[in-house]
C-alpha positions as CSV (number, residue, x, y, z in Angstrom):
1,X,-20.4,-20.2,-2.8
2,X,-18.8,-19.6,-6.3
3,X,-16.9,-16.3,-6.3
4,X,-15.5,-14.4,-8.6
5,X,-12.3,-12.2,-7.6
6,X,-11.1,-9.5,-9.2
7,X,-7.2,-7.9,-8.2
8,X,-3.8,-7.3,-9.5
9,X,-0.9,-6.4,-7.0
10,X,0.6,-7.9,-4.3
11,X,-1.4,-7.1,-1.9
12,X,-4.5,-8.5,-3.6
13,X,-2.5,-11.9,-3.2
14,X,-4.0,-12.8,0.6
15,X,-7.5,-12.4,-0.4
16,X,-7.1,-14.6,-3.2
17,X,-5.0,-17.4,-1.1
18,X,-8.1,-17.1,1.7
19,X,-11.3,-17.3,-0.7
20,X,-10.0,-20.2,-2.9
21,X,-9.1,-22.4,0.6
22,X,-12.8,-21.0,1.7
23,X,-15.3,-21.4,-1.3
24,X,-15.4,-22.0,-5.0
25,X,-13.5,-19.2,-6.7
26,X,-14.8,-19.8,-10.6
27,X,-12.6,-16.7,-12.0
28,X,-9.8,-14.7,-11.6
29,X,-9.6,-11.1,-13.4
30,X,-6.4,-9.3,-13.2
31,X,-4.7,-6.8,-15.7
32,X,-2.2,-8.0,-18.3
33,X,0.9,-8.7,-17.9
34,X,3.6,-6.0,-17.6
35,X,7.1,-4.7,-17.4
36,X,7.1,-4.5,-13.4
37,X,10.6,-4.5,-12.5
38,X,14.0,-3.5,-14.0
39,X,14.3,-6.7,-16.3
40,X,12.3,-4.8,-19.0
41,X,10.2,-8.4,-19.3
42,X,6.5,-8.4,-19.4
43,X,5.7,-10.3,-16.1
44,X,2.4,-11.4,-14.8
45,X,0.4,-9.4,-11.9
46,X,1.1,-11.4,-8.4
47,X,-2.8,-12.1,-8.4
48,X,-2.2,-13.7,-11.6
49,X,0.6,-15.5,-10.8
50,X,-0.9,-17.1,-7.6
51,X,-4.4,-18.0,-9.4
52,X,-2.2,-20.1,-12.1
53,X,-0.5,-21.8,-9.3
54,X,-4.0,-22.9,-7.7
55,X,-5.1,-23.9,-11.2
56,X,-7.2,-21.1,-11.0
57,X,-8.9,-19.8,-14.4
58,X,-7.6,-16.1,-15.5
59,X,-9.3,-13.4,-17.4
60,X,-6.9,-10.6,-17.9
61,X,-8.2,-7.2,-18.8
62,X,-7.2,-3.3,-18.8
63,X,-10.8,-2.8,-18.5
64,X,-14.3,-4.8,-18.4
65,X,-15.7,-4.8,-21.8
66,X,-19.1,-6.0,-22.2
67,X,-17.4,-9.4,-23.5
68,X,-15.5,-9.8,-20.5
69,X,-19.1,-9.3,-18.4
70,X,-20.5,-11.4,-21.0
71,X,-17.9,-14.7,-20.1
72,X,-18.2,-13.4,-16.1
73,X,-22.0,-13.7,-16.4
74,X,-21.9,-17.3,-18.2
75,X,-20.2,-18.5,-15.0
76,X,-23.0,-17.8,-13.1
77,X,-20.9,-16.4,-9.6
78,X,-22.7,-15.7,-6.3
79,X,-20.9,-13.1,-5.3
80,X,-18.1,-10.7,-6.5
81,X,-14.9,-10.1,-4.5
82,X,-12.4,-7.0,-5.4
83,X,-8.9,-6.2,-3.8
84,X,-6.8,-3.5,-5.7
85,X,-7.6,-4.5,-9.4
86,X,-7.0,-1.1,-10.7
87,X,-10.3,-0.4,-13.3
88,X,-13.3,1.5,-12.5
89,X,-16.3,-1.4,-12.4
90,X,-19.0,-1.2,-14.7
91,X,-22.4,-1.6,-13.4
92,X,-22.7,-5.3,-15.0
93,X,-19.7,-6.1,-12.8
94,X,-21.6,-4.0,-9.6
95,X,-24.8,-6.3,-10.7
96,X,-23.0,-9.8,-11.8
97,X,-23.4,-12.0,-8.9
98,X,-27.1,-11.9,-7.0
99,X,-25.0,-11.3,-3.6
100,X,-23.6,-7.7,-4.7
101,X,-19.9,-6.7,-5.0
102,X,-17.7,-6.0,-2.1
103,X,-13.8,-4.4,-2.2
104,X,-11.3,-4.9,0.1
105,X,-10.2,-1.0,1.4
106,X,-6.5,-1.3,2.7
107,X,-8.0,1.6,5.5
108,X,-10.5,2.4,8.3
109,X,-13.3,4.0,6.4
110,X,-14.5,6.3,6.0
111,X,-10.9,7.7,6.9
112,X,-8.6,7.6,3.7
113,X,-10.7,6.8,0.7
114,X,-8.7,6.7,-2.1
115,X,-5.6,5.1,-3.9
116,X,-2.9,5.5,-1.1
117,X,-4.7,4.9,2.0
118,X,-1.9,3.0,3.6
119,X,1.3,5.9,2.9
120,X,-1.6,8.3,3.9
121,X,-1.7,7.0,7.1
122,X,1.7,6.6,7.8
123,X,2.3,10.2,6.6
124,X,-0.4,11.6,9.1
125,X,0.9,9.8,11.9
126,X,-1.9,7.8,12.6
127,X,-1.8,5.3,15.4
128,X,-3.7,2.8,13.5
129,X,-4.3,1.6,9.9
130,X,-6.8,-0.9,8.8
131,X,-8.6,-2.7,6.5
132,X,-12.3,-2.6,5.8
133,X,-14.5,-4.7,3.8
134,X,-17.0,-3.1,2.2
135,X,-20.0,-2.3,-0.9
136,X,-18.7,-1.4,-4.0
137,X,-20.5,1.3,-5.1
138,X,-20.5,4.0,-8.0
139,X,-19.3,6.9,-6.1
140,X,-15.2,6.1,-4.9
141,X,-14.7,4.1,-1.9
142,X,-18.2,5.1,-0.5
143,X,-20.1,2.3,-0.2
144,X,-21.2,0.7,3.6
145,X,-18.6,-1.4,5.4
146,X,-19.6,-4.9,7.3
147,X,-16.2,-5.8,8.7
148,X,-13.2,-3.8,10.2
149,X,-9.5,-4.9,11.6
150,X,-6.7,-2.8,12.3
151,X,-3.2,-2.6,13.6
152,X,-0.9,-0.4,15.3
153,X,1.4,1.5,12.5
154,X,4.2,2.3,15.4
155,X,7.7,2.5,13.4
156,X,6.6,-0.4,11.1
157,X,7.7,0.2,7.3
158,X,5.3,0.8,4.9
159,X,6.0,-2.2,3.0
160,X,5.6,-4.5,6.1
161,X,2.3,-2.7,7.3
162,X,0.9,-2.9,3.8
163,X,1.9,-6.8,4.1
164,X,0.5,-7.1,7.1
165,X,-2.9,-5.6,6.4
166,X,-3.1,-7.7,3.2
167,X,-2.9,-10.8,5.3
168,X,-5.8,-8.8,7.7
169,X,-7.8,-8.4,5.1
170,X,-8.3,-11.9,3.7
171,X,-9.1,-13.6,6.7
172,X,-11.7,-10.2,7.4
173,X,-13.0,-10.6,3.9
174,X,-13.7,-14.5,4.0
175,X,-15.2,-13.9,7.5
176,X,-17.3,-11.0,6.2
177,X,-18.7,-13.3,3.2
178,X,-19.8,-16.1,5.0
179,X,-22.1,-13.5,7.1
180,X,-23.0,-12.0,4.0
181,X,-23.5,-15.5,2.2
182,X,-25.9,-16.2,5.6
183,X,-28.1,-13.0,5.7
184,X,-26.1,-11.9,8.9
185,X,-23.8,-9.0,8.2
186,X,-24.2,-5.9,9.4
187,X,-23.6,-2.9,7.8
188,X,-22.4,0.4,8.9
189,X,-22.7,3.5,6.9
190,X,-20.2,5.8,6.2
191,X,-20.6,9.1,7.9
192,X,-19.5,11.3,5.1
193,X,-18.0,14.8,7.7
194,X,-15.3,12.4,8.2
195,X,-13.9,11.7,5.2
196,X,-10.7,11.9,4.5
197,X,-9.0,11.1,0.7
198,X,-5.8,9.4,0.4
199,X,-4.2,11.1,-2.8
200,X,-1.6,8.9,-5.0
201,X,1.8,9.8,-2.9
202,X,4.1,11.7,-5.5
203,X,7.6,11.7,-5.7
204,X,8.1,15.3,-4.7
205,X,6.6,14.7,-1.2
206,X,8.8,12.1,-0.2
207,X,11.7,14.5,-0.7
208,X,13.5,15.1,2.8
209,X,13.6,18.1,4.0
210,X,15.9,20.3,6.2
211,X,13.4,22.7,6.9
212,X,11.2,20.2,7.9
213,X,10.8,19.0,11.3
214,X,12.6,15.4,12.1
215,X,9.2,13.6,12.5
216,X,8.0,14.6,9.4
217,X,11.2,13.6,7.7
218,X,11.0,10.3,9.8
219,X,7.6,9.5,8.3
220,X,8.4,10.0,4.8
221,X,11.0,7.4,4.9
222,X,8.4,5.4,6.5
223,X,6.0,5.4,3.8
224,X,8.6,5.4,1.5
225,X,8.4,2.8,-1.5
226,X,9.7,2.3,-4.7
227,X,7.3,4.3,-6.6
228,X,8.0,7.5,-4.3
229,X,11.0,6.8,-2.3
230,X,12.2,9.0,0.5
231,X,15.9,10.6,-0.9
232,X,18.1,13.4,0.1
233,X,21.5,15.1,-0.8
234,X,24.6,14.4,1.3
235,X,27.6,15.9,0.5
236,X,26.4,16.3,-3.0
237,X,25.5,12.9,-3.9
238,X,21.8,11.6,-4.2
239,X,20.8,8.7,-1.4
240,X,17.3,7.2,-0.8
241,X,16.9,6.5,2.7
242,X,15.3,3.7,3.5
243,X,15.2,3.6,7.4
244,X,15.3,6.0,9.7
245,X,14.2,7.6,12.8
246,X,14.0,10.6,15.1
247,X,16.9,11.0,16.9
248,X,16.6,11.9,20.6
249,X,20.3,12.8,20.8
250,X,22.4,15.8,20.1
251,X,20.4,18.2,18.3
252,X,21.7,19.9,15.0
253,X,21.4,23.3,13.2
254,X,19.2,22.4,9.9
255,X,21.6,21.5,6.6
256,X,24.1,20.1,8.8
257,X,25.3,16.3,9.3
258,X,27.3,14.6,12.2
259,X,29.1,11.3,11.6
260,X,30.2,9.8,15.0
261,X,31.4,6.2,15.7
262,X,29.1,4.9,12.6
263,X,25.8,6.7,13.2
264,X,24.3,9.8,11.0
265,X,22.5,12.3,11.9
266,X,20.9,14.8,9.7
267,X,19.7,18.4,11.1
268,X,16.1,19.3,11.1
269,X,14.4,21.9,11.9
270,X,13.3,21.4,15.0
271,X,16.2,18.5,15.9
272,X,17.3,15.4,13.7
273,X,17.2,12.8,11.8
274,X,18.5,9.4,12.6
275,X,19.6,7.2,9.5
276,X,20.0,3.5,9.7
277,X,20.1,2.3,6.0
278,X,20.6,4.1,2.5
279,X,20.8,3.0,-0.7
280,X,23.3,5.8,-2.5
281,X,22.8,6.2,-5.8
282,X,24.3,3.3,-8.2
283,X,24.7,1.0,-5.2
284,X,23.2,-1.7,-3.2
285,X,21.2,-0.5,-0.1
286,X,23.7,-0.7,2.6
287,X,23.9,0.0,6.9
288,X,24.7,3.8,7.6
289,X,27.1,2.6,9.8
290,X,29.0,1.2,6.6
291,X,27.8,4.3,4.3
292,X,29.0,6.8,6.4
293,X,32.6,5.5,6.0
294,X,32.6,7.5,3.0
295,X,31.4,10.6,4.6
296,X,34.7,12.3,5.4
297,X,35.9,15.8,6.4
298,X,34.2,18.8,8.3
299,X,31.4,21.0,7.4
300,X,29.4,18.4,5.3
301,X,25.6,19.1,4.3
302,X,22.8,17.6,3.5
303,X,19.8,19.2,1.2
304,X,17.4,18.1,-0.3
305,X,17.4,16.5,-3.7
């Protein structure tokens, strides 16, 4: 089956690896390259990096013109395959291949349609998050699924669940194709009272909180990533806290923080906040134990940034 797939971060990256050991995958569509780290160096999208290791050939676009449809169309693809690519799809990429066009959904649908449906889930505290494979369609994330896996989100950070969904979703979409490729999928549509949309996370909601309760401080640094970290005040100085938990220990007053034989606890409302690893401001991410070296003398408060 010649497929083309379409995608850009890392998480994209599985799908790729999983079609190209499963079927033909004539093209590759990413967006340009960019500055995506602190080198200030264009560099090339993961997806684009991996499809030049497999020899793979690379059309990179901001958007789909109707000469990029136009080259996509001359390769004559049975089916289209999309994971986190970043562009609203033109009908003649919805119509390209004679199989349809199908997205990989980092959630259980129709729970958390949207551009964050993996924080989203952390953030509410589900039990689960998943990974659906399903119709692209006009309207956002709407389209029937055919395929489904999930994991338990326990403590897992949201970098490693995200990881570990994009490895999910590979096998679940190469699965899903061959049904699809055979006339045997099934398809499930969404029932639309339950939908829920997973908004981009901002930066302002990962702020911790001391009027907050400790779980929900706990789940921001959960979800936190680089793009909206999870960051507080101690003693006056900016820190992103990068694991955490809720601590079923002495309980503090709100604002207030106990360092005791190399553990940290922040006050909540309703109890506190366990940190394990910081990164202060200007410094390498560190233990607490070792951070809170540097947290001398009485009365010390935390707030938030």
């Amino acid at each position: 089956m010649r497929v083309v797939f379409m995608g850009t971060p890392e998480f994209a990256v599985p799908s790729l690896r999983a079609l190209d050991e499963a079927f033909d995958v004539v093209a590759v569509v990413t967006r340009p390259d960019a500055i995506r780290s602190r080198g200030k160096k264009l560099e090339p999208s993961p997806v684009k990096a991996e499809a030049l290791a497999r020899g793979l050939r690379v059309i990179e676009a901001n958007r789909i013109t109707p000469e990029v449809s136009d080259e996509l169309r001359a390769l004559a693809p049975d089916i289209t395959c999309v994971a986190a690519y970043g562009c609203i799809l033109p009908d003649s990429i919805l119509e390209l291949a004679p199989l349809g066009c199908f997205n990989v959904h980092a959630s259980l649908l129709p729970r958390w349609r949207g551009a964050a449906p993996i924080q989203r889930a952390v953030l509410a505290g589900d039990e689960r998050a998943g990974v659906s494979i399903m119709r692209v369609v006009h309207e956002l994330d709407a389209g029937a699924y055919c395929a489904q896996v999930s994991t338990e989100v326990a403590d897992k950070p949201c970098a490693d669940l995200m990881d570990e969904l994009a490895e999910l979703g590979g096998g679940a979409l190469v699965e899903a194709l061959r049904h699809i490729e055979d006339g045997a999928a099934s398809w499930t549509e969404q029932d639309e009272s339950l939908v829920t949309y997973a908004h981009k996370v901002e930066k302002a909601e990962m702020r911790l909180d001391p009027s907050d309760a400790a779980l929900a401080n706990a789940r921001r640094v959960q979800a936190s990533m680089d793009a909206a970290p999870a960051r507080c005040k101690v003693a006056g100085k900016g820190v992103r806290v990068t694991r955490a938990r809720r601590s079923g220990g002495a309980s503090l007053a709100a604002g207030e923080v106990s360092v005791s034989h190399g553990r940290v606890l922040l006050g909540c409302a309703d109890g506190s906040l366990e940190v394990l690893e910081v990164k202060p401001d200007g410094k390498r991410e560190m233990p607490a134990s070792a951070w809170a070296a540097g947290l001398r003398g009485d009365g010390i408060r935390w707030e938030r940034v």
